[in-house]
C-alpha positions in Angstrom: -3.2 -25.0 -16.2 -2.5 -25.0 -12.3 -5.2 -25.3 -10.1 -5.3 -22.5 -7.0 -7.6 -21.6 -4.2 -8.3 -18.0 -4.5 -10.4 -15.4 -2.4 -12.8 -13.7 -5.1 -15.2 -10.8 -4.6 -18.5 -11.1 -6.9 -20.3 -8.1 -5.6 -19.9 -4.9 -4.3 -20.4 -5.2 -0.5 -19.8 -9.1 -0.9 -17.7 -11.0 1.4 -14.6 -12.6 0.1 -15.6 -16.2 -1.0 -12.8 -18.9 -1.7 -12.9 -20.6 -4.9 -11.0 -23.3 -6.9 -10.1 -21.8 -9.9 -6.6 -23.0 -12.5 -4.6 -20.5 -13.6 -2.7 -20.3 -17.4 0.5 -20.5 -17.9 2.3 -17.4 -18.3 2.6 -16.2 -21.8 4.8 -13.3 -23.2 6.1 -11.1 -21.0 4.2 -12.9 -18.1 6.1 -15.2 -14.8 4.1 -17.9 -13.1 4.6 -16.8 -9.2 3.5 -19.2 -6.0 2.5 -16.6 -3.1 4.1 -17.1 -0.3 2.5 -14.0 1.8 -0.3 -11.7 1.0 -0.8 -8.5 2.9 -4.3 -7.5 4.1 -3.9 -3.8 3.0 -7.3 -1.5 3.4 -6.9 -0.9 -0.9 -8.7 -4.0 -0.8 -11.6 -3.3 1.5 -12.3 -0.7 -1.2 -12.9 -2.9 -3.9 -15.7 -3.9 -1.6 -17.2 -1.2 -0.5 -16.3 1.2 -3.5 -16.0 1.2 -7.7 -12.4 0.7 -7.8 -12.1 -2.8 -9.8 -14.4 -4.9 -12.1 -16.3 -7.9 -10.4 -15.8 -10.8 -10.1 -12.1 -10.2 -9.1 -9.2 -11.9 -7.4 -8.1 -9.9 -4.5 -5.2 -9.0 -2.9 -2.5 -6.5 -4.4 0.5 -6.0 -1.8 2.4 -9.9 -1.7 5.9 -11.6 -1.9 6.6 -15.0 -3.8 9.2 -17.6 -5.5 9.0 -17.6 -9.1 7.7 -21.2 -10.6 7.7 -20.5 -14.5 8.4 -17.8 -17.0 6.6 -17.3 -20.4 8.5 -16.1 -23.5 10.5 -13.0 -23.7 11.1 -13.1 -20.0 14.3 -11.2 -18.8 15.5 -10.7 -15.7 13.7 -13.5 -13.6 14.3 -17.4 -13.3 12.9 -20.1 -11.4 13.2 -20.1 -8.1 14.0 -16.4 -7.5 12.4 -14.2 -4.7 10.0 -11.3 -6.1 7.9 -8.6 -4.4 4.8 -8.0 -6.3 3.9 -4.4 -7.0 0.8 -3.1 -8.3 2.0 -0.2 -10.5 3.5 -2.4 -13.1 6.7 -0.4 -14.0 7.7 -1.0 -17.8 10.6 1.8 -17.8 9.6 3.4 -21.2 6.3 5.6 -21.0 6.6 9.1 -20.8 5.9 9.0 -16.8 8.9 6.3 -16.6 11.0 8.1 -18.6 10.5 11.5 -16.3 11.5 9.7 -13.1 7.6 9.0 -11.9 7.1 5.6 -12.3 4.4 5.5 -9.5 2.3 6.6 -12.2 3.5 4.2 -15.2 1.0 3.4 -17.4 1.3 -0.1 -18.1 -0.6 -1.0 -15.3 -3.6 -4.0 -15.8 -6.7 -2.4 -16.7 -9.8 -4.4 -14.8 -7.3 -7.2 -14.0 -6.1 -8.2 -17.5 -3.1 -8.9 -19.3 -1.7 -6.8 -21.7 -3.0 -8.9 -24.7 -6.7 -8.2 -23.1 -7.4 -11.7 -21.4 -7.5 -13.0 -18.2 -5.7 -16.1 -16.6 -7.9 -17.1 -13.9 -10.8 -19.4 -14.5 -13.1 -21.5 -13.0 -16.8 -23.4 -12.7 -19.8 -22.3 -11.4 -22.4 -19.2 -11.8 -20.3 -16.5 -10.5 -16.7 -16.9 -12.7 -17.7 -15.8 -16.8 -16.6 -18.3 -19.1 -13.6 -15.9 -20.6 -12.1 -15.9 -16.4 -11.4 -13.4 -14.3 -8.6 -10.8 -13.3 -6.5 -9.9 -10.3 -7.1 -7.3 -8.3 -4.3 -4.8 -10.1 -3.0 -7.2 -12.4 -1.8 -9.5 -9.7 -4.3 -11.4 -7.5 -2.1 -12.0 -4.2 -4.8 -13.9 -2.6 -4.7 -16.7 -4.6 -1.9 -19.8 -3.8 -0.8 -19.2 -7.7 -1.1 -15.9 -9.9 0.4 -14.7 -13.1 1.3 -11.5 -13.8 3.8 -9.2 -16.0 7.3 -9.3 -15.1 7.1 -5.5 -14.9 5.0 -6.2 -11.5 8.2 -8.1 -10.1 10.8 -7.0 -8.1 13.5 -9.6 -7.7 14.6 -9.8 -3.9 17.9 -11.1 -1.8 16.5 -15.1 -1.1 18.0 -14.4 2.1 15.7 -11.8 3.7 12.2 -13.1 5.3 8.9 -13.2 2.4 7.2 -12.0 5.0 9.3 -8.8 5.2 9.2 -8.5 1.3 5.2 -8.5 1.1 4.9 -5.9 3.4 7.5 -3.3 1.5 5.7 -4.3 -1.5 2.3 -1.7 -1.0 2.0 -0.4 2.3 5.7 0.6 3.6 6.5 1.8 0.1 3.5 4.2 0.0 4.1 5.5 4.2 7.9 5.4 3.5 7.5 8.0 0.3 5.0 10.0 1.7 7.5 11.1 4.0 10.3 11.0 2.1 9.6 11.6 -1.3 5.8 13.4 -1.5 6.3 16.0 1.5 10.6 16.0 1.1 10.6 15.8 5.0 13.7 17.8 6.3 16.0 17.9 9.0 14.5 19.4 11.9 10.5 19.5 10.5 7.4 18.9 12.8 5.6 16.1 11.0 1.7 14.7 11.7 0.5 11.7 10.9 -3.2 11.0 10.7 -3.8 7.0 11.0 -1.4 4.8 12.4 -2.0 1.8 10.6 0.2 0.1 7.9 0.6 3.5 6.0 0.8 6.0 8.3 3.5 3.8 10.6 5.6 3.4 7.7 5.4 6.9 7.2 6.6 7.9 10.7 9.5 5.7 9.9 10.1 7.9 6.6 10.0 11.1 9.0 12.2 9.5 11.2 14.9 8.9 9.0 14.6 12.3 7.1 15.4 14.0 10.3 12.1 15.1 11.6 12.6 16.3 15.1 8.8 16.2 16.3 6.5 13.7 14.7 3.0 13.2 15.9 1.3 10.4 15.3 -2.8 10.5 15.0 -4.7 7.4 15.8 -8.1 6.6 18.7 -6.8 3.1 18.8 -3.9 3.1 21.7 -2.3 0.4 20.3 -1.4 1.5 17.7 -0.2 4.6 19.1 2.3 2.7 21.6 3.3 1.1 18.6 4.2 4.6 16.7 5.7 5.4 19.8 8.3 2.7 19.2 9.0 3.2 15.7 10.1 7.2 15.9 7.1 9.2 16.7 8.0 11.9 19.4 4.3 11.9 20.5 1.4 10.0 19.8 -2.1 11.3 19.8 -6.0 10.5 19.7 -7.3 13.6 17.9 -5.8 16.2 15.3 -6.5 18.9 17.8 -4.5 17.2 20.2 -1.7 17.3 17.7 -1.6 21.0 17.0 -1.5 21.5 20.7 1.8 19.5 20.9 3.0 21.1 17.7 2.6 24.4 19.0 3.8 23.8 22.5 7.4 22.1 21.1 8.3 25.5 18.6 8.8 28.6 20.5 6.8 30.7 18.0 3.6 28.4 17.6 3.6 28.2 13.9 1.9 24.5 13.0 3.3 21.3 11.1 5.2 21.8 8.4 4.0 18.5 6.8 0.6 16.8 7.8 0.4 13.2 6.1 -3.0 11.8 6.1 -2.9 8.0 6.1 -6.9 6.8 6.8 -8.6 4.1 5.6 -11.6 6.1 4.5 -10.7 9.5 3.5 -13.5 12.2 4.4 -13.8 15.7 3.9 -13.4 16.0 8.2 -10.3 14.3 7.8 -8.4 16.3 5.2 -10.6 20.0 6.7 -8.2 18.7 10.3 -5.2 18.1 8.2 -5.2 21.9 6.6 -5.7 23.3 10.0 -3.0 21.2 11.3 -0.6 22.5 8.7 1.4 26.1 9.6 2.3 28.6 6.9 3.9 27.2 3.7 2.9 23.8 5.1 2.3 20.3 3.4 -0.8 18.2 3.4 -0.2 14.7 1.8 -2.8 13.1 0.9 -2.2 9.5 0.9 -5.3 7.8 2.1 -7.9 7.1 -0.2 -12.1 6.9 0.3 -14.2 4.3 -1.3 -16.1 6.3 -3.4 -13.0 7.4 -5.8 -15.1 10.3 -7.2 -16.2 12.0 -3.7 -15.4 15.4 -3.0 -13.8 15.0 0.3 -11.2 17.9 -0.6 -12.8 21.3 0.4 -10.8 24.4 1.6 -10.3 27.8 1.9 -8.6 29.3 -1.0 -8.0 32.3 0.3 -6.1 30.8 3.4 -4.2 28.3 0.8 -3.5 31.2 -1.2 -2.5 33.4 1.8 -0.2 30.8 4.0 1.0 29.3 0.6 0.2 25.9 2.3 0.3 22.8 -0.5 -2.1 20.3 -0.8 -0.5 17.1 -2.8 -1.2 13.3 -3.6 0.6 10.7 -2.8 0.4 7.2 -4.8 2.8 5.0 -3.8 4.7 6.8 -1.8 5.8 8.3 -5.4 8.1 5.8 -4.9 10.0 3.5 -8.0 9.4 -0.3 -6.7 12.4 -1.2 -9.2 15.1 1.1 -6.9 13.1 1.5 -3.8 11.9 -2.6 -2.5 15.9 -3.1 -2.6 16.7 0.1 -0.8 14.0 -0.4 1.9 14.8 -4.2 2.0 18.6 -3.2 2.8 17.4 -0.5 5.6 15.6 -3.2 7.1 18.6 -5.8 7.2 21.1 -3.1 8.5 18.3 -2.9 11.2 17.3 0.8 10.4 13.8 0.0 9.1 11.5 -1.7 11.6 8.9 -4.2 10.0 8.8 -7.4 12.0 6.4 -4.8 14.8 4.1 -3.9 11.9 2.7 -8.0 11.6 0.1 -8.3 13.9 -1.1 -12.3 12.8 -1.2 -14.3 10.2 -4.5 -15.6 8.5 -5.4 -18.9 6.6 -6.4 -17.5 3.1 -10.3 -18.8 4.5 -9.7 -16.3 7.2 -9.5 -13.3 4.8 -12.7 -12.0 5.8 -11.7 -12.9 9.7 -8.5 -10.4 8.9 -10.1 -7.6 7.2 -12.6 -7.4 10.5 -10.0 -7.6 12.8 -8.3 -4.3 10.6 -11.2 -2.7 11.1 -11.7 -2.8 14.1 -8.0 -1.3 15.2 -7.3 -5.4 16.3 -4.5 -5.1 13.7 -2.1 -3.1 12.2 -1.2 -5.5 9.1 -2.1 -8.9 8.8 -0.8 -11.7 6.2 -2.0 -14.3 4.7 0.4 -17.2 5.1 0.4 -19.5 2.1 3.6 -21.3 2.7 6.6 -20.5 5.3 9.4 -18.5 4.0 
């Protein structure tokens, strides 16, 4: 086993608590991975507040490594090769695979264990069972050591930043597809984005590079509006309202957004009700934020307006991006200097200052945070 200090969540509405735990060796299928960045991505925060993942868990879901061991069976990956960890698990052979969705492959861990049914963390005291615990999606990026499937790594150019590479791994993927993929942006569109934080900047940089000619970005925090500002957005904006106002005012026949993206940290029904109104005829909502009660009903229109404008409401999970062709893709954009993702780090945390980072994200005091395990 390899011993690892890990942030684990034992109760919903807990804080994150460090703990010494060791950690198996990878088995069949499975790579032994030393973090080397974690991102602080809201997803987490809902495992908190929300019934997302069994407890106890290791958090942390969006992260970049180096490669230490692999287990039997392992193809593709060696020792000592770059990966970004993903948390859809992409096995290339279900049916969802097989139609070109593998956002919604479903290999993925189930309550953070393997695909023989165990778990690989473990660890002493009250709060870890005796059979160990799970990552938070199968991986467990706030812990110094994690193993997980080989279908969760992407292998990566050794020559491009970790720190880039754990940011593409969750949160620019999922803003990024929105854009691109989930609402097929086109040249010329008006595009709004609700929340500017590490989704909804991302997915002003999708818009941008679709050829969006307006895009409005939707955040109180003025930071993080400046910082939209610099990454493509024509406008930035406090309110929704404020939004349609500039939409209408750049078209010469006011007609609304022809793609509304709505990127909070807590979706609520007030939230998506500004997005529809937002959205002109034949418009697209995206729905790409997500609320920490999974089951609320926080999606209520009028059906005869959505029937009437023939305006689409969709969801968005992971950008409906492919991890396997897109972290390369986006990884490339970002070396040729055409993808911006330096801007989105705000500071880097201790892995004892997770709890610090997530209050600093909620209070608009940063856009992404990582935690730093080792340089790279």
């Amino acid at each position: 086993m390899i011993a690892s200090r890990a942030a684990v969540l034992t109760e919903l509405g807990g804080d994150w608590q460090i703990h010494d735990l060791s950690v198996d060796r990878p088995r069949a299928g499975e790579v032994l991975v030393e973090m080397a960045y974690a991102g602080l991505c809201y997803s987490d925060e809902h495992v908190r507040f929300g019934k997302v993942a069994a407890l106890p868990v290791v958090g942390g879901h969006e992260g970049s490594g180096v490669v230490v061991e692999t287990g039997p069976g392992v193809t593709g990956l060696s020792e000592g090769d770059h990966v970004a960890l993903t948390f859809v698990a992409v096995c290339g052979k279900c049916h969802w695979c097989a139609s070109g969705r593998a956002n919604l492959c479903q290999s993925s861990g189930s309550g953070g264990r393997m695909a023989d049914g165990s778990f690989r963390f473990h660890g002493a005291g009250p709060d870890i069972p005796a059979e160990g615990i799970g990552g938070f999606c199968g991986l467990g990026t706030f812990s110094q050591h994690a193993v997980v499937s080989q279908n969760s790594c992407v292998k990566v150019d050794p020559a491009i930043p970790l720190t880039a590479v754990a940011l593409v791994s969750c949160g620019v993927l999922t803003g990024w597809g929105a854009a691109v993929y989930t609402a097929r942006t086109r040249v010329g569109d008006t595009v709004v984005v609700i929340g500017a934080g590490g989704i909804g900047l991302n997915a002003v940089q999708g818009a941008r590079q679709a050829g969006a000619a307006v895009i409005i970005a939707v955040d109180p925090v003025l930071a993080k509006r400046d910082l939209a500002l610099t990454l493509g957005a024509t406008h930035a904006v406090a309110t929704v309202p404020e939004s349609a106002a500039v939409a209408a005012a750049r078209n010469p026949v006011p007609r609304g957004a022809d793609t509304v993206i709505v990127a909070v940290g807590n979706l609520t029904s007030a939230t998506v009700t500004d997005a529809f109104r937002a959205a002109g005829r034949g418009g697209t909502i995206v729905i790409a934020g997500l609320s920490h009660d999974p089951m609320e009903l926080n999606v209520q229109i009028p059906g005869t307006v959505l029937a009437a404008t023939e305006r689409r409401v969709v969801g968005c999970f992971f950008g409906s991006t492919n991890p396997v062709r897109d972290v390369p893709l986006l990884l490339g954009e970002y070396q040729r200097g055409r993808l911006q993702l330096d801007q989105l780090i705000s500071r880097r945390y201790q892995l004892d200052e997770v709890s610090a980072g997530y209050a600093d994200l909620a209070s608009g005091r940063n856009v992404r945070g990582l935690i730093e395990f080792a340089a790279g």
